[in-house]
ROVO-559475 format. One record per residue (C-alpha): residue in one letter; chain; x negated, z negated, y. Coordinates in steps of 0.2 Angstrom, whole numbers. Each point is the difference from the previous one (the first is absolute). Layout:
% residues N
<kevex residuo="A" cadena="A" u="X" w="Z" v="Y"/>
...
END
This chain:
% residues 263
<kevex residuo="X" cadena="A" u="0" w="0" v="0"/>
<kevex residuo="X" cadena="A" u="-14" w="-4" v="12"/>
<kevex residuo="X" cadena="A" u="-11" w="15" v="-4"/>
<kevex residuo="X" cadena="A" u="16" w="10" v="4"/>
<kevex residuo="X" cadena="A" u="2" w="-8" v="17"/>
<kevex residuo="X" cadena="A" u="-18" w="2" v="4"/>
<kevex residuo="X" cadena="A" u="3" w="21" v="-5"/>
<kevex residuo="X" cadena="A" u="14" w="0" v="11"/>
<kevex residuo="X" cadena="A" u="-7" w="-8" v="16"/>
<kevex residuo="X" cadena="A" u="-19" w="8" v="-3"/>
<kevex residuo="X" cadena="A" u="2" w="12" v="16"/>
<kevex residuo="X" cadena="A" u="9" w="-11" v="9"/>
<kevex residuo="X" cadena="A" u="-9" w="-9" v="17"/>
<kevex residuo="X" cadena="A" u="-2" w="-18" v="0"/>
<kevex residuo="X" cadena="A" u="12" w="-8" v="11"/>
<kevex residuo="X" cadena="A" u="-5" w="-17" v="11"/>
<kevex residuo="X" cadena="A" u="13" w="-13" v="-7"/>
<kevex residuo="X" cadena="A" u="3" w="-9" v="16"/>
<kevex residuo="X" cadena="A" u="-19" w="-9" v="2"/>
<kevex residuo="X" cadena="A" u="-6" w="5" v="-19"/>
<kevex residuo="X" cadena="A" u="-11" w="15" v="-4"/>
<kevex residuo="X" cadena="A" u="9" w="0" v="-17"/>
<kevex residuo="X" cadena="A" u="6" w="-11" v="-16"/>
<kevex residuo="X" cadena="A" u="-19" w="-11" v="-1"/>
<kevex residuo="X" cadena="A" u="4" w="-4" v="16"/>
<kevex residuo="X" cadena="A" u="17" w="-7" v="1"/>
<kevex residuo="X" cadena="A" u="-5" w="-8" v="-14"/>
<kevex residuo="X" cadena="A" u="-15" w="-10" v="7"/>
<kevex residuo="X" cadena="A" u="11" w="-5" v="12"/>
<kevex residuo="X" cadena="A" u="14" w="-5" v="-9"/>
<kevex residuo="X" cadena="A" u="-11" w="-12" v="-11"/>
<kevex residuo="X" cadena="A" u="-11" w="-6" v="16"/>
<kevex residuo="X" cadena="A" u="20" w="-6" v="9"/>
<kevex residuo="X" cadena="A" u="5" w="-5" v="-16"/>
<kevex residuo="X" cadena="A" u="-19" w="-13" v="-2"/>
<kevex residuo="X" cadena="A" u="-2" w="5" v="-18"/>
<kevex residuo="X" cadena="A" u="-15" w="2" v="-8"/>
<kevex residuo="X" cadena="A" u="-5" w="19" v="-4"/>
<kevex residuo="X" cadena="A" u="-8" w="-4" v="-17"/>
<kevex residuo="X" cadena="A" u="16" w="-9" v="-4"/>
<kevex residuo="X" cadena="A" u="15" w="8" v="7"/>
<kevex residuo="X" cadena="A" u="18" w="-4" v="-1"/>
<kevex residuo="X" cadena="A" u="6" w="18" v="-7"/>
<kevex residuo="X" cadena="A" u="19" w="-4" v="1"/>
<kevex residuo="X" cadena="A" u="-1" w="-7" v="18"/>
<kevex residuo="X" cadena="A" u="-9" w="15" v="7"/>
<kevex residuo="X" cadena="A" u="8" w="13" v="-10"/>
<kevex residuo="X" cadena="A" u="17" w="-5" v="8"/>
<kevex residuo="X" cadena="A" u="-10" w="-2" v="18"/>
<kevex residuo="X" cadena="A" u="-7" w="19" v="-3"/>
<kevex residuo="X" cadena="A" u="17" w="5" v="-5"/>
<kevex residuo="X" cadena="A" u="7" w="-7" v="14"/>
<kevex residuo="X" cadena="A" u="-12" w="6" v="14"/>
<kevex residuo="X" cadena="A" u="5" w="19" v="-8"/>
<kevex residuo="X" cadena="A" u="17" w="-3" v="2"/>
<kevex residuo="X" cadena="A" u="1" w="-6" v="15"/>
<kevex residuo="X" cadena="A" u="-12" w="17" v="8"/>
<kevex residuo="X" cadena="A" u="14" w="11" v="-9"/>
<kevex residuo="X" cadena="A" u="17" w="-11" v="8"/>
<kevex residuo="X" cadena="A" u="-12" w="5" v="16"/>
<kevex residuo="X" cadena="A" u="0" w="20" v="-5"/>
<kevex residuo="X" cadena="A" u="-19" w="-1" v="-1"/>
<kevex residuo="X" cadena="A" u="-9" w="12" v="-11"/>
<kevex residuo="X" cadena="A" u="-11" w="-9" v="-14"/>
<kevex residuo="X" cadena="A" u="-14" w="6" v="-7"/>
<kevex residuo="X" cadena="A" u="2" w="5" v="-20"/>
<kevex residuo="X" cadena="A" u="-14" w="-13" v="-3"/>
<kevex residuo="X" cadena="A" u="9" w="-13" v="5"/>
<kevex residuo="X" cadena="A" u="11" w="4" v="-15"/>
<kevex residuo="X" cadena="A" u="-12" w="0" v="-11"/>
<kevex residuo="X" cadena="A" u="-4" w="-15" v="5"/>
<kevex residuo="X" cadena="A" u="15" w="-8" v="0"/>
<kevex residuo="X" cadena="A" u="1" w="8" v="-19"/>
<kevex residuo="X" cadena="A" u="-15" w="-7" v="-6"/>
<kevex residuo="X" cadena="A" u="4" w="-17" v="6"/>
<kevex residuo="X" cadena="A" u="15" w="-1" v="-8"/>
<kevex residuo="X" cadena="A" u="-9" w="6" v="-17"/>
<kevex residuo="X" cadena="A" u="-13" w="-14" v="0"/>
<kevex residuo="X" cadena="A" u="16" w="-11" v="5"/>
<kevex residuo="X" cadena="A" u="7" w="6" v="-17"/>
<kevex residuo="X" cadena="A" u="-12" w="-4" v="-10"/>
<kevex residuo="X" cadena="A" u="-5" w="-16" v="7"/>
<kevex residuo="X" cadena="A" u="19" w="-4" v="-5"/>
<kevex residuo="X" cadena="A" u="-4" w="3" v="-17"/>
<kevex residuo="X" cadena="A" u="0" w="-13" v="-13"/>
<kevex residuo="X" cadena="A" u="-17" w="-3" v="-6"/>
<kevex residuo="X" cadena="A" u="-3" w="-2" v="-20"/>
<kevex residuo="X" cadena="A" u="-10" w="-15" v="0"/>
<kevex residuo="X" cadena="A" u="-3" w="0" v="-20"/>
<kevex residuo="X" cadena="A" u="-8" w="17" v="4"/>
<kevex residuo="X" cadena="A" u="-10" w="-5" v="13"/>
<kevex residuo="X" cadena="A" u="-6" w="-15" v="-8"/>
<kevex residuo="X" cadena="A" u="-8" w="11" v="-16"/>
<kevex residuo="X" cadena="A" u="-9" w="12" v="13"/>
<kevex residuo="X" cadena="A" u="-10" w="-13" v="9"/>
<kevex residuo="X" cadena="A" u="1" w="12" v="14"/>
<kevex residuo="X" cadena="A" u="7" w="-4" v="17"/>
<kevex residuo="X" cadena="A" u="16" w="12" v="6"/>
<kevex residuo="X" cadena="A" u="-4" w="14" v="12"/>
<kevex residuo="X" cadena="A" u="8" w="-7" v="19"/>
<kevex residuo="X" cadena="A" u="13" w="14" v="4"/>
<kevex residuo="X" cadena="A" u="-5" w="-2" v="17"/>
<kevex residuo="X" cadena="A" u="-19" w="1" v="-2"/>
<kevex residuo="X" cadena="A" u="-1" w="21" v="4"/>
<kevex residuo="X" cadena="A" u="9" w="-6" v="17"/>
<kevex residuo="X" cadena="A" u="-8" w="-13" v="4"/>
<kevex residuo="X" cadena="A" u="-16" w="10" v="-2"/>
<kevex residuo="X" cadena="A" u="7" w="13" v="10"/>
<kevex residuo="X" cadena="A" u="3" w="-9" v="15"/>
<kevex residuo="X" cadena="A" u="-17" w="-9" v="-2"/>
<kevex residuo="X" cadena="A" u="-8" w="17" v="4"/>
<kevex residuo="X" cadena="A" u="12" w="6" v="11"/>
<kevex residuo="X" cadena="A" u="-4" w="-17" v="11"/>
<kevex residuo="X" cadena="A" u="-19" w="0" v="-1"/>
<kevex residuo="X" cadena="A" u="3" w="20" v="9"/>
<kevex residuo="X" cadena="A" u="13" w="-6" v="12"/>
<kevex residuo="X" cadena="A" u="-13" w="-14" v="4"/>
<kevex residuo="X" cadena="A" u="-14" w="14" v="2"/>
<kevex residuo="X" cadena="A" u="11" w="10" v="10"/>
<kevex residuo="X" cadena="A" u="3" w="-14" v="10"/>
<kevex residuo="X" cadena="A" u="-18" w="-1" v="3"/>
<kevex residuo="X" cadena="A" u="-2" w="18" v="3"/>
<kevex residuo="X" cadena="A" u="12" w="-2" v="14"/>
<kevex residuo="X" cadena="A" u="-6" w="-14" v="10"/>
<kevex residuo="X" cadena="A" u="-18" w="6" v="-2"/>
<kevex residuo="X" cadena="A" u="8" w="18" v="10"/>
<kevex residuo="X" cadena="A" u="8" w="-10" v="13"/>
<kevex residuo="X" cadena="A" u="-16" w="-9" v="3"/>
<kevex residuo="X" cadena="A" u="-10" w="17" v="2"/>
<kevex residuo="X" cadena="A" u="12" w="6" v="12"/>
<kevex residuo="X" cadena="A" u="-2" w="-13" v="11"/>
<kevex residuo="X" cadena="A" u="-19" w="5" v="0"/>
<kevex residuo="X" cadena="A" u="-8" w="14" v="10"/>
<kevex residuo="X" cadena="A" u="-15" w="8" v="-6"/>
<kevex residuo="X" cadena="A" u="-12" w="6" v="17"/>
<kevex residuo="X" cadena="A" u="-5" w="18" v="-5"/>
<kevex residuo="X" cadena="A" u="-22" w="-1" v="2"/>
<kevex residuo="X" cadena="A" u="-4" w="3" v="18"/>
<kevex residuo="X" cadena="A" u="-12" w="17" v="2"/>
<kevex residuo="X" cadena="A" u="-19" w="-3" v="6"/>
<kevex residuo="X" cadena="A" u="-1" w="3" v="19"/>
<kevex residuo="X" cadena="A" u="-10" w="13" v="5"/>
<kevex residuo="X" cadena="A" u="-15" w="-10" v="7"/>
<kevex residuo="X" cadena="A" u="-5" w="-7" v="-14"/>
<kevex residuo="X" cadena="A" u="-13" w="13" v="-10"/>
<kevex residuo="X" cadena="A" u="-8" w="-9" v="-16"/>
<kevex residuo="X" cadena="A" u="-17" w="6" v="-5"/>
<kevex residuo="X" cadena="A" u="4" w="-1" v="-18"/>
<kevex residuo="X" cadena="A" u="11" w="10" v="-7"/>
<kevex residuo="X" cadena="A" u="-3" w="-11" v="-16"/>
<kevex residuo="X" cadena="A" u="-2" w="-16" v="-3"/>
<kevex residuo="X" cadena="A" u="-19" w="-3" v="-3"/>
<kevex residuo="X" cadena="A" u="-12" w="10" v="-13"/>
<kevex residuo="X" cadena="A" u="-1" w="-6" v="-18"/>
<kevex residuo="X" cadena="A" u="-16" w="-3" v="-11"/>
<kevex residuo="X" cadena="A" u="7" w="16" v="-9"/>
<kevex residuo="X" cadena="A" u="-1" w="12" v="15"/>
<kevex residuo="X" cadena="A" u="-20" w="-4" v="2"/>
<kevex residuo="X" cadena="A" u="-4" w="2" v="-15"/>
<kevex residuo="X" cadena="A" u="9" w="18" v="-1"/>
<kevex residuo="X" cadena="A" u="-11" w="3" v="18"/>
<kevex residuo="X" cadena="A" u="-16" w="-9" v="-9"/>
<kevex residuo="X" cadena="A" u="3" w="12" v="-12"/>
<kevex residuo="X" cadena="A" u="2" w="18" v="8"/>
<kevex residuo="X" cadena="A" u="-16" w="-6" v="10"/>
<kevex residuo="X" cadena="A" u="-11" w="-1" v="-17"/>
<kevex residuo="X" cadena="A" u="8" w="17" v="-7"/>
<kevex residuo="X" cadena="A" u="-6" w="7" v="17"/>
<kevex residuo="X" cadena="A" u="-17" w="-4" v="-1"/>
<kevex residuo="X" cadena="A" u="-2" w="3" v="-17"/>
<kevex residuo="X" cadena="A" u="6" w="15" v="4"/>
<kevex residuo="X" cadena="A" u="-15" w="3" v="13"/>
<kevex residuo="X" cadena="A" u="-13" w="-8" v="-9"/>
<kevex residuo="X" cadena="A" u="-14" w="11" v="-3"/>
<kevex residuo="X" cadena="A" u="-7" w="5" v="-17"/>
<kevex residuo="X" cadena="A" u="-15" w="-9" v="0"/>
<kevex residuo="X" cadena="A" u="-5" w="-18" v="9"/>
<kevex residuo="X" cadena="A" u="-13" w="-12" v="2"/>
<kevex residuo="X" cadena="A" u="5" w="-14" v="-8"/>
<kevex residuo="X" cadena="A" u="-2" w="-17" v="14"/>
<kevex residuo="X" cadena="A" u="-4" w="-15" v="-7"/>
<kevex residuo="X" cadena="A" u="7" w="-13" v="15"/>
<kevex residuo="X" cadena="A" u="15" w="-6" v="-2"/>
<kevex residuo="X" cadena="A" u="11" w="-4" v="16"/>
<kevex residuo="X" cadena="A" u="8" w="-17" v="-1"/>
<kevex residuo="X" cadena="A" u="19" w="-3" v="5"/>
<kevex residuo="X" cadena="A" u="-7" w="-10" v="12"/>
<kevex residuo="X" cadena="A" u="-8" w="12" v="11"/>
<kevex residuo="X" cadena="A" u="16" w="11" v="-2"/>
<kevex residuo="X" cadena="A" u="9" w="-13" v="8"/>
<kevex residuo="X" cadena="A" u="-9" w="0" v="15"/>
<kevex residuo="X" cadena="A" u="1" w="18" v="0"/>
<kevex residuo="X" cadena="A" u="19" w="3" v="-1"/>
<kevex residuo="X" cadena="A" u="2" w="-14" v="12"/>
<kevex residuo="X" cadena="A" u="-13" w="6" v="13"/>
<kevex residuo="X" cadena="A" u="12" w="16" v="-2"/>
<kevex residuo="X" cadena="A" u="16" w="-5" v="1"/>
<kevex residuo="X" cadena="A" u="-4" w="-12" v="16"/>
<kevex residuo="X" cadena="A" u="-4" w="17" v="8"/>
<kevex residuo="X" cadena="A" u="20" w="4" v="-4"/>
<kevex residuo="X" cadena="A" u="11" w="6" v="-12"/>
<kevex residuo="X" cadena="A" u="-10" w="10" v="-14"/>
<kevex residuo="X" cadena="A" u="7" w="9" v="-12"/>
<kevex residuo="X" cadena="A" u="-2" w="-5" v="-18"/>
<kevex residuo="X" cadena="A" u="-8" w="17" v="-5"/>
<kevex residuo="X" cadena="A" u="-15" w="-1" v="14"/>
<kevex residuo="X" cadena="A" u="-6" w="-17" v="-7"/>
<kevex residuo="X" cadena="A" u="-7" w="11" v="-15"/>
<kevex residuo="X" cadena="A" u="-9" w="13" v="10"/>
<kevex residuo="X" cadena="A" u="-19" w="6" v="-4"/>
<kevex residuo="X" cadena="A" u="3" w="-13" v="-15"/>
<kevex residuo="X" cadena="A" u="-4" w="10" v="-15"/>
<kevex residuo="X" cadena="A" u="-4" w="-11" v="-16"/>
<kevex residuo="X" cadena="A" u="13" w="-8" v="-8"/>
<kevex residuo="X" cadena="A" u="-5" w="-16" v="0"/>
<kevex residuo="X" cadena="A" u="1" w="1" v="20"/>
<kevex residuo="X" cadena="A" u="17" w="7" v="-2"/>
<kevex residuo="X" cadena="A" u="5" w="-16" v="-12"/>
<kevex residuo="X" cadena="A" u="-9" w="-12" v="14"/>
<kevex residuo="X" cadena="A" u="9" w="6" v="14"/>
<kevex residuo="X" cadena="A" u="18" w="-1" v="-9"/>
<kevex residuo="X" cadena="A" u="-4" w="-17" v="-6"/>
<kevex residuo="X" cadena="A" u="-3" w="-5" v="18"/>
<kevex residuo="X" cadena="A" u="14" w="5" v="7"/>
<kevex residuo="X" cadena="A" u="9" w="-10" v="-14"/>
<kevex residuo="X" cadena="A" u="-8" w="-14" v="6"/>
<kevex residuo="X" cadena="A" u="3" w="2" v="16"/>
<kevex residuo="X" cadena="A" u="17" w="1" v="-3"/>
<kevex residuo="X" cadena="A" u="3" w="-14" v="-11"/>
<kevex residuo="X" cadena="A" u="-10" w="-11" v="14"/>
<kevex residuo="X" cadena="A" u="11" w="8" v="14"/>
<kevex residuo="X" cadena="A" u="-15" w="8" v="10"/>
<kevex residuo="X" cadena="A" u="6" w="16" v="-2"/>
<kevex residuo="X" cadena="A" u="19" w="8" v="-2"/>
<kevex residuo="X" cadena="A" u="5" w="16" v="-6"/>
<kevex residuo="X" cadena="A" u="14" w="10" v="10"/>
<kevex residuo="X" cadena="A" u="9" w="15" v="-3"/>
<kevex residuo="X" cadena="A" u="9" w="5" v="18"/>
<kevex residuo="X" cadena="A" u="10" w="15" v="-6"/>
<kevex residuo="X" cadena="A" u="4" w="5" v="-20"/>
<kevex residuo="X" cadena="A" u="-14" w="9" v="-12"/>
<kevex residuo="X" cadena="A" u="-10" w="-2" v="15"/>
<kevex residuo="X" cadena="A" u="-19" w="-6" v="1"/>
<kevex residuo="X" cadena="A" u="-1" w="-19" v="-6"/>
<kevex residuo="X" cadena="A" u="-10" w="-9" v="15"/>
<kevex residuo="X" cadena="A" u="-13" w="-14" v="0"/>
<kevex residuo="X" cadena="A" u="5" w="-13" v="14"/>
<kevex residuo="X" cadena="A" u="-7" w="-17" v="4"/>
<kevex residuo="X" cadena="A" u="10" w="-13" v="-6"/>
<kevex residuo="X" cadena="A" u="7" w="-17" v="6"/>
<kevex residuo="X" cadena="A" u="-14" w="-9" v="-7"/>
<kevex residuo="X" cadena="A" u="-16" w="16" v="3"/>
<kevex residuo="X" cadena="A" u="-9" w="-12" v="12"/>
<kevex residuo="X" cadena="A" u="0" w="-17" v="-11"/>
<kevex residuo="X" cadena="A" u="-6" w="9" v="-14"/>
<kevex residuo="X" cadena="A" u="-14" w="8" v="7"/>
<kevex residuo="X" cadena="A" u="-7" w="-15" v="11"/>
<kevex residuo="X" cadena="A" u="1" w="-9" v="-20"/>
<kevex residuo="X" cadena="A" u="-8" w="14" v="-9"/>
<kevex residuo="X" cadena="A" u="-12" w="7" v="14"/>
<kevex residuo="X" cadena="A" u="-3" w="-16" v="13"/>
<kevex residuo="X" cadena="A" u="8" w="11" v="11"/>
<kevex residuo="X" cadena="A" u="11" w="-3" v="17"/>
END
């Protein structure tokens, strides 16, 4: 009967009852006026509440939805079977406890409540963000140039430069060379890259020129490194793939009078 109730209403709107969105509803609030206790609910009381409630929407020549019905319906079919006398010799040899008629309900509006709740939730949560307004991000004035374009040069992009610097001058190495003995400390290539980059920016490439020996290639990197890490020298990059520069850094003048007695 109620799967033919449910064929006959499947394309039909759902219709507000009064203040309910549909049967779940009423119900909830039928057992919430009535103070009963949803796991344990009164079937015969708020079948004849439900019935009620629908009888009164159709004396006012409202329109119910068909799930109301089935509903009403299903109510009346665990009120049934509630009714029926239970055989307690049968029950007895099963061990097992009887099935609640109203269990299926009350599960039912159990999840129906947690997503009322949730939409509850949802709402309030809306309301609130319509009372905030979000300031849309205010443009850079005109006046204001950076000198980076980005944000500092990593360890990555002087290695790649240290790099294409030794595949250069391997590249215009000659055929044959003497082979020098003296070996050029890091020390002295301190002093040398910041005896140049005191005279202003230098571009990383230039630190390398009329070096030819790979050993004075590896010297010189490795002194900038330190440099670095002491914060004598900075490297800068003032516009993208451009030239990496070699500037003094905050701390240029305090590592030299430490390493060189120097003022």
């Amino acid at each position: 009967m109620a799967d033919e109730i449910i064929q006959e209403y499947q394309h039909q709107p759902t219709i507000r009852v009064s203040d309910f969105e549909g049967p779940l509803d009423l119900l909830l609030h039928l057992i919430k006026s009535a103070e009963m206790d949803i796991y344990d609910i009164q079937i015969t009381e708020i079948t004849a509440q439900y019935l009620e409630y629908l009888h009164a929407m159709q004396d006012n020549q409202l329109e119910v939805a068909g799930e109301y019905f089935v509903m009403a319906a299903t109510l009346m079919a665990i009120k049934s079977r509630m009714l029926l006398p239970i055989d307690e010799d049968e029950t007895f040899v099963e061990e097992e406890p009887v099935e609640d008629p109203r269990q299926e309900l009350v599960d039912q509006l159990l999840e129906y409540k947690r997503y009322k709740q949730a939409a509850e939730q949802l709402h309030e949560k809306e309301q609130q963000r319509q009372q905030e307004f979000t300031r849309s991000a205010a443009a850079i004035p005109d006046d204001i140039k950076g000198i980076k374009v980005a944000p500092g040069v990593s360890i990555e992009q002087l290695q790649e430069a240290f790099v294409a610097v030794m595949k250069r001058k391997q590249l215009a190495q000659p055929v044959s060379q003497t082979v020098q003995t003296e070996r050029i400390s890091i020390s002295e290539k301190l002093k040398v890259v910041l005896t140049a980059v005191k005279k202003g920016p230098t571009v990383f490439e230039a630190l390398f020129e009329g070096q030819t020996t790979r050993d004075e290639l590896v010297t010189t990197f490795l002194a900038v490194l330190e440099l670095c890490k002491h914060w004598a020298v900075r490297v800068d990059q003032q516009q993208r793939l451009g030239p990496l520069l070699i500037v003094a850094g905050p701390k240029s003048k305090e590592f030299e009078h430490e390493q060189f007695g120097t003022n």
